[in-house]
N, CA, C and O atoms as a GROMACS GRO file, in nm:
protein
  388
    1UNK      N    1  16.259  17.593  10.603
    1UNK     CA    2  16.137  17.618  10.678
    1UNK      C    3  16.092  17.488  10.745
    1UNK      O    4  16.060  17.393  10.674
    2UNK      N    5  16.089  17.479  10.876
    2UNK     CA    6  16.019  17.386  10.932
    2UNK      C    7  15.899  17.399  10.885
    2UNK      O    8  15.842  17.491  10.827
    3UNK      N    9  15.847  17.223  10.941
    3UNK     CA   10  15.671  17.195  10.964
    3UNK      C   11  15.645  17.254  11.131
    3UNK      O   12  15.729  17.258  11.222
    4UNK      N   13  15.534  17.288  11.136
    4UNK     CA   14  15.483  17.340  11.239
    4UNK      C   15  15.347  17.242  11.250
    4UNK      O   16  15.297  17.186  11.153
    5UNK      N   17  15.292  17.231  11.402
    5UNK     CA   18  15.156  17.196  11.405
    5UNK      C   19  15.077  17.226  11.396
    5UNK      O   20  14.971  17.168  11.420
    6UNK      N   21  15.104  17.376  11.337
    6UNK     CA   22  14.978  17.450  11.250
    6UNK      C   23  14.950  17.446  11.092
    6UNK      O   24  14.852  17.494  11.036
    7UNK      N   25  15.083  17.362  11.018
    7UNK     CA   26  15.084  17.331  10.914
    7UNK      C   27  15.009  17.204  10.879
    7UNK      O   28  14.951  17.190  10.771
    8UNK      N   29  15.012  17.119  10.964
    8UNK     CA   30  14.958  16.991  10.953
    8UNK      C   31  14.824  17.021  11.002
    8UNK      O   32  14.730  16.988  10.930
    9UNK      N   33  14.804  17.073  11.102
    9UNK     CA   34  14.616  17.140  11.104
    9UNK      C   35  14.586  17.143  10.983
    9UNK      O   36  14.541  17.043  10.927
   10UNK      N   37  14.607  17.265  10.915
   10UNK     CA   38  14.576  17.322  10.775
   10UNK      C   39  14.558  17.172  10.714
   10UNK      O   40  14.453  17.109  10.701
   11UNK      N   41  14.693  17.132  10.679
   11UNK     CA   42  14.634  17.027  10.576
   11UNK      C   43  14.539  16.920  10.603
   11UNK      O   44  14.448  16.875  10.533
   12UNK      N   45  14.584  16.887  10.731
   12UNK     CA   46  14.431  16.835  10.798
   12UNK      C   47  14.284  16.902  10.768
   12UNK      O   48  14.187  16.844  10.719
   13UNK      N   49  14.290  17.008  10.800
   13UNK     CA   50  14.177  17.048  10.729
   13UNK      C   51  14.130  17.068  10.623
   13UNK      O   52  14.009  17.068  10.602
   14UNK      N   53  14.237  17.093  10.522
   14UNK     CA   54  14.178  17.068  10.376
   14UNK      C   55  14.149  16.922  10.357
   14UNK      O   56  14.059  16.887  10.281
   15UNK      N   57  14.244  16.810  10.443
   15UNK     CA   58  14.196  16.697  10.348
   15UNK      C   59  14.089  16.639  10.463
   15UNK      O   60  14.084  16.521  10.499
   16UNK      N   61  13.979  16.779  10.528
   16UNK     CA   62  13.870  16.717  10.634
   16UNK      C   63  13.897  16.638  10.672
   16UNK      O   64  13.826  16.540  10.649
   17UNK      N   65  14.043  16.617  10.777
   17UNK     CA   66  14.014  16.462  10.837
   17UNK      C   67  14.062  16.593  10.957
   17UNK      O   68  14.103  16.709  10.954
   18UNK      N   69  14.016  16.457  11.084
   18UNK     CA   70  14.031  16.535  11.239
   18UNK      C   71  14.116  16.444  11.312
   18UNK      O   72  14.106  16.327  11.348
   19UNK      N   73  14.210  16.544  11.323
   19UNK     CA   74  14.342  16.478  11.417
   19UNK      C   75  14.312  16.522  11.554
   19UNK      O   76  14.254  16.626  11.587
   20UNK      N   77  14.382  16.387  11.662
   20UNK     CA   78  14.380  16.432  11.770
   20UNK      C   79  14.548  16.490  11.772
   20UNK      O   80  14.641  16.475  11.694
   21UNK      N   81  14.531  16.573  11.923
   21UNK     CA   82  14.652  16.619  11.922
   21UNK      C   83  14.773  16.538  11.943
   21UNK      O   84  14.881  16.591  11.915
   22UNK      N   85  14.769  16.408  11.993
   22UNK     CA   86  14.884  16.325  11.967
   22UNK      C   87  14.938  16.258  11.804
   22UNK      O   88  15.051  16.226  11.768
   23UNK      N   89  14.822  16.254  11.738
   23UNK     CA   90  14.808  16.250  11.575
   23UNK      C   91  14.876  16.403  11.520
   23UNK      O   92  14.952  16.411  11.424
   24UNK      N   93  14.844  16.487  11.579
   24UNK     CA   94  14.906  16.600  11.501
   24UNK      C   95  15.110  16.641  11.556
   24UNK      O   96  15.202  16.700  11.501
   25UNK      N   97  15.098  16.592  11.648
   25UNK     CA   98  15.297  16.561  11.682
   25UNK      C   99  15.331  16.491  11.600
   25UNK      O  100  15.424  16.509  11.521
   26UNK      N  101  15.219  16.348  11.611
   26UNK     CA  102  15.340  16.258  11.520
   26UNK      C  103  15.388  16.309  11.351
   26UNK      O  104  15.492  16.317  11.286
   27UNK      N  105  15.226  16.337  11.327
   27UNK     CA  106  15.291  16.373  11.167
   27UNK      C  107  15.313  16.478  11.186
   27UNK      O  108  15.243  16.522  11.095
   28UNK      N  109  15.358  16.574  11.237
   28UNK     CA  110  15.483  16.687  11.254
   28UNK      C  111  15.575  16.628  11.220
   28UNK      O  112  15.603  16.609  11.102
   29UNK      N  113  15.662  16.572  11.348
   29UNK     CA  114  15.741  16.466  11.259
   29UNK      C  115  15.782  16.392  11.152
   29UNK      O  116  15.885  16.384  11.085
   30UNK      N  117  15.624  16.317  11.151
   30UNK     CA  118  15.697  16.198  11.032
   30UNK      C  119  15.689  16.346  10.908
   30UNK      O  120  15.802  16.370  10.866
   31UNK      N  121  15.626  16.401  10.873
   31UNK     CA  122  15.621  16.528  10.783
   31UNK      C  123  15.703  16.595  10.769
   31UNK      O  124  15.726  16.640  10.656
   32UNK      N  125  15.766  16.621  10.856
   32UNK     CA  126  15.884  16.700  10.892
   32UNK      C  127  16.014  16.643  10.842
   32UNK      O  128  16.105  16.718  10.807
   33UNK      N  129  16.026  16.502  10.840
   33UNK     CA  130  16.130  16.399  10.823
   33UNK      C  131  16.121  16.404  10.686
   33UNK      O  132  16.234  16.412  10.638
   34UNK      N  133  16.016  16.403  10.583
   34UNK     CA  134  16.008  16.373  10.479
   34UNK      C  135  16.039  16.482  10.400
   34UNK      O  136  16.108  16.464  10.300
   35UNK      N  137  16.000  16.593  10.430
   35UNK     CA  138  16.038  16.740  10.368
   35UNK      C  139  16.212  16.746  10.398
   35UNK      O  140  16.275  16.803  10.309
   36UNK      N  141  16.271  16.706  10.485
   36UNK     CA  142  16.398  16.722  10.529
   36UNK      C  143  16.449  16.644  10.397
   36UNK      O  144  16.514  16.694  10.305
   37UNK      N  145  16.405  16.506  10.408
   37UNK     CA  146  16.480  16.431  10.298
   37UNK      C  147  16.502  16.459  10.167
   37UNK      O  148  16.610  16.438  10.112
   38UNK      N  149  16.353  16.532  10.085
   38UNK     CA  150  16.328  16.655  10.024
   38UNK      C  151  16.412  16.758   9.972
   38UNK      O  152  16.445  16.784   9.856
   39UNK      N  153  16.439  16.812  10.082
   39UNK     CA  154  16.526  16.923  10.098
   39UNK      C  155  16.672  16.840  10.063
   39UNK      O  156  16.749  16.866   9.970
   40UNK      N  157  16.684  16.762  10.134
   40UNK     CA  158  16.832  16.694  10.101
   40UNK      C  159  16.835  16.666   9.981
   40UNK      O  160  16.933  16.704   9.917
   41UNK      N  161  16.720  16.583   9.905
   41UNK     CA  162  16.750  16.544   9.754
   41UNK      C  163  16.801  16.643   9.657
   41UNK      O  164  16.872  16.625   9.558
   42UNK      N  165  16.720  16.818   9.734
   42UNK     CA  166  16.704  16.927   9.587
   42UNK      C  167  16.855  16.950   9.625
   42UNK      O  168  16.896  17.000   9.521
   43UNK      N  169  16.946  16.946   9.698
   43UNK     CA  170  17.057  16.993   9.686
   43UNK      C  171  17.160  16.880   9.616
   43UNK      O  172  17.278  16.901   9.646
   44UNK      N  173  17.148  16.821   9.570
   44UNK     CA  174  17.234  16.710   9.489
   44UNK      C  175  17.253  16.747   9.415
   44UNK      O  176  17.182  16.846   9.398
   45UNK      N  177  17.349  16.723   9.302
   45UNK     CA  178  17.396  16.774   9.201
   45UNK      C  179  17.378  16.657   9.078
   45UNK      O  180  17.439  16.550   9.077
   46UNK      N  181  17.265  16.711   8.958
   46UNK     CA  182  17.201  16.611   8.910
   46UNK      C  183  17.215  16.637   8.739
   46UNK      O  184  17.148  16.602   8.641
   47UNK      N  185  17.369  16.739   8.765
   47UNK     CA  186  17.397  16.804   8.620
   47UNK      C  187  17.428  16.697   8.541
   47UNK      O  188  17.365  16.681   8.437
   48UNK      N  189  17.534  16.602   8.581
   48UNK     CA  190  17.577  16.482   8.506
   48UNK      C  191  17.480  16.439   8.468
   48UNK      O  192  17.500  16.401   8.353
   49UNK      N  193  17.360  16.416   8.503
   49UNK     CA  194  17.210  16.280   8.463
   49UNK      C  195  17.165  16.292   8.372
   49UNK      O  196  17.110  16.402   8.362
   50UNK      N  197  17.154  16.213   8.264
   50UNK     CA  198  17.093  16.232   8.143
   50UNK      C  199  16.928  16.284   8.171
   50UNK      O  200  16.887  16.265   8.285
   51UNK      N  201  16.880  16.316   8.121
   51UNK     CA  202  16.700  16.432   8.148
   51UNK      C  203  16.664  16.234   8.103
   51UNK      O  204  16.721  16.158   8.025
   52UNK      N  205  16.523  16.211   8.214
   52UNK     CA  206  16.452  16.113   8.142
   52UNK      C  207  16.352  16.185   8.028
   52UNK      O  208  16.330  16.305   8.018
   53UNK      N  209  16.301  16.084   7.949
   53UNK     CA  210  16.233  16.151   7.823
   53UNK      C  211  16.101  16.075   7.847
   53UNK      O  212  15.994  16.128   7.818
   54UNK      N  213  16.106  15.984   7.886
   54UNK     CA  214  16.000  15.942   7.923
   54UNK      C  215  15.967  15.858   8.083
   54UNK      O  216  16.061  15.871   8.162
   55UNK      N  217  15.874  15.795   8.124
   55UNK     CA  218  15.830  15.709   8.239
   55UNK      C  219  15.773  15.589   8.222
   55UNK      O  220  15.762  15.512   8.317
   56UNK      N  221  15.731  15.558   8.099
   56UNK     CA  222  15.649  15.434   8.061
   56UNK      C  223  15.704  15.344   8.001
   56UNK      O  224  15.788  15.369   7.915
   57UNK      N  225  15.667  15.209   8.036
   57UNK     CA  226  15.725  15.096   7.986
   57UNK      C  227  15.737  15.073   7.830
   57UNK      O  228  15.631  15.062   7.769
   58UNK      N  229  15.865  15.065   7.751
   58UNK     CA  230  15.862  15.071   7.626
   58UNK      C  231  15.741  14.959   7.580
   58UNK      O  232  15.622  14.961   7.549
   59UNK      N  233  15.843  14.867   7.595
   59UNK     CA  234  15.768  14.749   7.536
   59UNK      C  235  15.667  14.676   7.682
   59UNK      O  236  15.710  14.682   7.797
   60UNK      N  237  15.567  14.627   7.655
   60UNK     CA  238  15.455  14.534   7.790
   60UNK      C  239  15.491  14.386   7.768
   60UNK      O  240  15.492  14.338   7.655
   61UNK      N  241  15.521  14.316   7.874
   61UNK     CA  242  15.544  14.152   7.867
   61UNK      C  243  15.441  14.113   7.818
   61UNK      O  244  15.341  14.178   7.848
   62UNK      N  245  15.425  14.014   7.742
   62UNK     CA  246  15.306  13.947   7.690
   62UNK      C  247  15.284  13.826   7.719
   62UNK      O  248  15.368  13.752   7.668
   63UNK      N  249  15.179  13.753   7.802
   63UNK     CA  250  15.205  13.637   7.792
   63UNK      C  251  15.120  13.561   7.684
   63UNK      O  252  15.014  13.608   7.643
   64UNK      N  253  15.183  13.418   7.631
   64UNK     CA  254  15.140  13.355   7.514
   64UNK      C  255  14.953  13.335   7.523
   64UNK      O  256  14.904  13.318   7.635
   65UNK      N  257  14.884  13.339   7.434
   65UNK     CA  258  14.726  13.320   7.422
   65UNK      C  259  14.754  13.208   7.396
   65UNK      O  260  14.826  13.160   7.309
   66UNK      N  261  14.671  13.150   7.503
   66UNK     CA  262  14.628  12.975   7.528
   66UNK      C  263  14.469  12.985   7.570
   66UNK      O  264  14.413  13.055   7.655
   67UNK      N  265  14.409  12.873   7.461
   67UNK     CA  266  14.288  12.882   7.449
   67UNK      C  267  14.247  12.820   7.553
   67UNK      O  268  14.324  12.728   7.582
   68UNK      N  269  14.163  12.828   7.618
   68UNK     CA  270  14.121  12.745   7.764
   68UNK      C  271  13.972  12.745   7.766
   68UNK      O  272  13.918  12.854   7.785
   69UNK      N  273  13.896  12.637   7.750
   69UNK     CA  274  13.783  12.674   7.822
   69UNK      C  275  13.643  12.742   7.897
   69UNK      O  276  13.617  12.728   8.017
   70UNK      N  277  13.577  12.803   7.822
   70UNK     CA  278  13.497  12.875   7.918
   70UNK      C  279  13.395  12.852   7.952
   70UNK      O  280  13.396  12.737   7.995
   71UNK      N  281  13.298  12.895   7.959
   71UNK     CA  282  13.142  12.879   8.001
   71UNK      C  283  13.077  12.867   7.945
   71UNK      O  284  13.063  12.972   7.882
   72UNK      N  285  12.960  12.743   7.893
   72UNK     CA  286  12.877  12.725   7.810
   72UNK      C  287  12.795  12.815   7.828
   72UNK      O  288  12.812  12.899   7.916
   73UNK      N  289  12.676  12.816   7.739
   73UNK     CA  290  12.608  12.979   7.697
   73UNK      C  291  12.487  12.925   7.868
   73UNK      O  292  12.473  12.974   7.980
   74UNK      N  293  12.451  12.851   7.824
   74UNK     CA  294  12.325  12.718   7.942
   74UNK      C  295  12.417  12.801   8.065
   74UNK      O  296  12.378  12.904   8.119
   75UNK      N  297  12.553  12.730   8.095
   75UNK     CA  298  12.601  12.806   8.218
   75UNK      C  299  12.602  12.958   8.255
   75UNK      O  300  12.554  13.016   8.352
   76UNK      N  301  12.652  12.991   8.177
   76UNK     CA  302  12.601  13.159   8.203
   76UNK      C  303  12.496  13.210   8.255
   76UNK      O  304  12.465  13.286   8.347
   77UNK      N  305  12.438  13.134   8.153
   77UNK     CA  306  12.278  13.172   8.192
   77UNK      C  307  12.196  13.151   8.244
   77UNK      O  308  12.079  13.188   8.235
   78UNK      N  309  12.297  13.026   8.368
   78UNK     CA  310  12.175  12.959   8.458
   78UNK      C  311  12.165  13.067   8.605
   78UNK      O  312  12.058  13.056   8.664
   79UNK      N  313  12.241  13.142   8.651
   79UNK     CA  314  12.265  13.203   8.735
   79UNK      C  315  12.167  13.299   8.736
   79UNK      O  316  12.078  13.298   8.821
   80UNK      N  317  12.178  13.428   8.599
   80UNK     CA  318  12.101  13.566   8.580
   80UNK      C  319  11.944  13.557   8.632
   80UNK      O  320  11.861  13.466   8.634
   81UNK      N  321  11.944  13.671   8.665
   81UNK     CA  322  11.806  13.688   8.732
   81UNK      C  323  11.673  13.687   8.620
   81UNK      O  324  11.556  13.652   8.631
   82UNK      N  325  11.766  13.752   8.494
   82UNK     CA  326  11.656  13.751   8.392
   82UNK      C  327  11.744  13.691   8.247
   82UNK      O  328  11.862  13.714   8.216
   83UNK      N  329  11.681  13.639   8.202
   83UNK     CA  330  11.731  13.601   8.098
   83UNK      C  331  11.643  13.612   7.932
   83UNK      O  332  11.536  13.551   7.923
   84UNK      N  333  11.698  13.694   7.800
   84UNK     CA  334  11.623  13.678   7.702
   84UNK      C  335  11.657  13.547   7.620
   84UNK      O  336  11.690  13.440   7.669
   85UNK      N  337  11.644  13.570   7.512
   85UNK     CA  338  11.694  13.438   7.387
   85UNK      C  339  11.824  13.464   7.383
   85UNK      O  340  11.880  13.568   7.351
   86UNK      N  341  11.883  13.330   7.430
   86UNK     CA  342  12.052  13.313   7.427
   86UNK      C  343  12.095  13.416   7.502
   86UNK      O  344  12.210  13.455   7.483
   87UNK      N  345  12.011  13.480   7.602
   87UNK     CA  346  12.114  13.598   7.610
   87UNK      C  347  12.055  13.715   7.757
   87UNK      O  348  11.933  13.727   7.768
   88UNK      N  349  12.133  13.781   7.844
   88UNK     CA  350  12.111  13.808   7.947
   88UNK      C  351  12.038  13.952   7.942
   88UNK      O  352  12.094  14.053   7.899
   89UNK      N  353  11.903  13.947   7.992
   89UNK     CA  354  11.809  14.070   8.025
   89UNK      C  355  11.857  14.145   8.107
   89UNK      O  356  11.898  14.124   8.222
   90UNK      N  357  11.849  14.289   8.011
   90UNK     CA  358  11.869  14.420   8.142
   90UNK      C  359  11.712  14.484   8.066
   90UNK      O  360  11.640  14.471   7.967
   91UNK      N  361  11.728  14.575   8.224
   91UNK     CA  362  11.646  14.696   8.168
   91UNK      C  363  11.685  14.779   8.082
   91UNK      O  364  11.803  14.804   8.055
   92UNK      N  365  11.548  14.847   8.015
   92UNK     CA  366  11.553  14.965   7.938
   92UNK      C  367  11.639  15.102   8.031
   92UNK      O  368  11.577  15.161   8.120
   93UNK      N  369  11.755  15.132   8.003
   93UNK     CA  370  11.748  15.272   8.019
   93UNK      C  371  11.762  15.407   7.926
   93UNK      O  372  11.803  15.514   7.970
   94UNK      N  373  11.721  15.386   7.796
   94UNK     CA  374  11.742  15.514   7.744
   94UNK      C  375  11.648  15.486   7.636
   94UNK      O  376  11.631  15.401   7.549
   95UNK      N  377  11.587  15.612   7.684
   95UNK     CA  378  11.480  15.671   7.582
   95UNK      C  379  11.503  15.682   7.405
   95UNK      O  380  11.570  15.763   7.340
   96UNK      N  381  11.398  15.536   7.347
   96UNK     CA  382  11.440  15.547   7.211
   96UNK      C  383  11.334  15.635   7.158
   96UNK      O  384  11.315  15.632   7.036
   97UNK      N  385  11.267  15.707   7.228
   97UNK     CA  386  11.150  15.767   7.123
   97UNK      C  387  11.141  15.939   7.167
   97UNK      O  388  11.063  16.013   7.108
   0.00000   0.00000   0.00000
């Protein structure tokens, strides 16, 4: 099945965006190109391939914890708009009573 430029309307219109009509050729095309490739992949023969079991990285690189430096409490707190004891003022938002 081809793309048509009534297919790309549609999805244009679900995803509310407004194509002009030289916007709606091209991604005919480029749309069209991509479903083709698509189409080419599902016909491969993918019996030999082991099934993946998963997608996620077994193990995560870690890099080493090196203590460095940070911001004295004075620095922090020289910036904030409000400040309590040792420590940075917000408002109340939730009803304790």
């Amino acid at each position: 099945m081809a793309l048509t430029s009534a297919d790309v309307q549609h999805i244009a219109d679900l995803a509310d965006l407004s194509l002009t009509p030289a916007e709606i050729e091209q991604f005919t095309r480029e749309l069209g190109a991509v479903l083709e490739h698509v189409t080419q992949l599902a016909e491969l023969d993918t019996s030999q391939i082991e099934l993946t079991t998963h997608v996620g990285v077994l193990q995560m690189p870690l890099r080493p914890d090196i203590v460095r430096p940070g911001l004295s409490q004075e620095a922090a707190l020289a910036e904030a708009p409000r400040v309590g004891p040792g420590a940075f003022a917000v408002p109340k938002f939730v009803d304790e009573g």
